[in-house]
C-alpha positions in Angstrom: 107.5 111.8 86.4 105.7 108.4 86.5 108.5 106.6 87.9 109.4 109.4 90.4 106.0 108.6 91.8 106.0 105.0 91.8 109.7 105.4 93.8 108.3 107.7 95.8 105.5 105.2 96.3 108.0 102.3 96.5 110.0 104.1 99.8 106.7 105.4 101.5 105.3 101.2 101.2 109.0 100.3 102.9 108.8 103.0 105.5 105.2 102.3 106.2 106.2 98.6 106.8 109.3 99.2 109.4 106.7 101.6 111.3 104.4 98.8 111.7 106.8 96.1 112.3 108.0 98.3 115.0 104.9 99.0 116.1 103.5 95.6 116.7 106.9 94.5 117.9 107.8 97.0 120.0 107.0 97.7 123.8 107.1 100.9 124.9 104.6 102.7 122.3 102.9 105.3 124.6 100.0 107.1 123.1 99.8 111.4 123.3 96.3 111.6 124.4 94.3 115.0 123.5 90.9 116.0 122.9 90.2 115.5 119.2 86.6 116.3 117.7 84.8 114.8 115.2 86.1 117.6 112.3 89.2 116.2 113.0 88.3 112.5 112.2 86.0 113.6 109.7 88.9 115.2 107.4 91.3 112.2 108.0 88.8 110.0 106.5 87.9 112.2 103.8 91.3 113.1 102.9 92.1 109.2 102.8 88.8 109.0 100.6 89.8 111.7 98.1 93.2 109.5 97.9 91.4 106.4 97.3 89.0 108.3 94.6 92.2 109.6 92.5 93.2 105.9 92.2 90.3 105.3 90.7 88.1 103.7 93.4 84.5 104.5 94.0 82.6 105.0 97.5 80.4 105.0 99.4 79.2 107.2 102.6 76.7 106.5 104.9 76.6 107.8 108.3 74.1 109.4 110.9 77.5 111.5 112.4 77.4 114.5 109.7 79.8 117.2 109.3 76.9 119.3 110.6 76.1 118.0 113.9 80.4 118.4 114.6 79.9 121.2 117.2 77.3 119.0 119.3 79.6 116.0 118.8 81.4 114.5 122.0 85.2 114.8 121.2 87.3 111.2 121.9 90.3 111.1 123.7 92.8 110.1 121.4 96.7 110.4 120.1 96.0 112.4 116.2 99.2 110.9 115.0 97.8 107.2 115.5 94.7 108.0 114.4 95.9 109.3 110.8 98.6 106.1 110.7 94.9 103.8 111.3 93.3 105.9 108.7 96.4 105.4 106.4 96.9 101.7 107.1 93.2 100.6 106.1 93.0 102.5 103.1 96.6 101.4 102.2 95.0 97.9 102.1 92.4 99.3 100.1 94.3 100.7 97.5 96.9 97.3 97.4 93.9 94.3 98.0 90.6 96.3 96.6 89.2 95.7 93.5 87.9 99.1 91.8 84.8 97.4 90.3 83.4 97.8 93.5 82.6 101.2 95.6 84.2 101.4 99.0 81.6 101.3 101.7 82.2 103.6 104.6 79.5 103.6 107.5 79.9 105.9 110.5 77.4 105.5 113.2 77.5 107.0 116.8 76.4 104.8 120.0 75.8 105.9 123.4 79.6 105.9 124.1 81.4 105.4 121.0 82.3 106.5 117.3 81.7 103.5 114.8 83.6 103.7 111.6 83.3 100.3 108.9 84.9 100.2 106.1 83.9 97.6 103.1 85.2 96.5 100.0 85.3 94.0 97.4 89.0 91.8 97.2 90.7 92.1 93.7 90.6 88.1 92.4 94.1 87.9 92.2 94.7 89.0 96.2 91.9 86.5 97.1 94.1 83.5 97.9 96.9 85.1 99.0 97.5 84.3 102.5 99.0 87.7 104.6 100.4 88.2 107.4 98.2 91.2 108.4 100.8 92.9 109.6 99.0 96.6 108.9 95.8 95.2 110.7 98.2 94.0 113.4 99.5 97.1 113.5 96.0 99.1 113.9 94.9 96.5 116.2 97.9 97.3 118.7 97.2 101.3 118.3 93.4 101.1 118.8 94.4 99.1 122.4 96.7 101.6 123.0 94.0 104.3 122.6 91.5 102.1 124.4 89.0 100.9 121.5 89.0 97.8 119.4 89.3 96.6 115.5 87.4 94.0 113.9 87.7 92.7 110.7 86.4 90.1 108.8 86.3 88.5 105.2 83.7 86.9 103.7 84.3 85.7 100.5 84.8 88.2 98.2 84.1 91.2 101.0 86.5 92.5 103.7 85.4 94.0 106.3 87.1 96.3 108.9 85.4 98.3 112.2 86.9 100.5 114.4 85.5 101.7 116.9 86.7 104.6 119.4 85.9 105.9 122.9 83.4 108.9 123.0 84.8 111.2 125.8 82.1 111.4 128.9 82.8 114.8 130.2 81.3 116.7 127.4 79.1 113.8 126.5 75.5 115.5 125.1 72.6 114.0 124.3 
């Protein structure tokens, strides 16, 4: 059973690489743009959470967006596919580069206009001097563009840092 996983593992890593390569790489990526509210985004992230937990990771969840205020919430306009693949490819890196010592800091936080996520973690001392390509972060970087809102990340020592941040739709903006 334990190596069934790990292949299993070992062809979703591989598949997940071509779909970024061709991602970054490729032209013509057009985005399906729909509604989606913030339940939606909300159970991405916590399925990706509960996925990071079973690994053995810690977190942490701080965020003045709760599952509560979802039906007063402005929905974004956005392509769910690409979302779940950004979800996927920064806790990906979590699970490869983190070091489980640490918890996982998560901050949501709603602006005037946009949905804030950040995601922090502490770098595993063996990944800390390895030099990457950042293909994944590449990757999320093109399909946040596509979906008209931006990535940043950082690393600071021992911490990296990753915020994305995404359009809140206008026409059913509330206050």
């Amino acid at each position: 059973l334990n190596r069934c996983l790990q292949k299993t593992s070992d062809i979703k890593d591989m598949t997940d690489r071509m779909f970024e390569y061709a991602l970054v790489y490729e032209e013509n990526e057009t985005p399906k743009l729909e509604p989606l509210d913030y339940s939606f985004l909300y159970d991405c992230l916590m399925e990706n959470i509960d996925f990071i937990r079973l690994a053995g990771f810690e977190y942490a969840l701080d965020t003045n967006a709760q599952p509560d205020d979802m039906p007063n919430f402005p929905t974004i306009l956005g392509d769910a596919t690409m979302i779940k693949r950004i979800f996927n490819n920064i806790f990906s890196n979590i699970l490869k580069y983190g070091d489980k010592s640490s918890p996982v800091r998560v901050m949501i936080s709603r602006d005037t206009d946009e949905l804030k996520m950040m995601f922090k973690n502490k770098v595993k001392i063996e990944h800390a001097d390895i030099e990457s390509n950042h293909i994944g972060l590449r990757s999320v970087e093109k399909m946040m563009s596509l979906l008209g809102g931006q990535i940043l990340y950082s690393e600071q020592g021992e911490e990296f840092g990753v915020q994305v941040a995404l359009q809140l739709s206008l026409d059913d903006y509330q206050t």
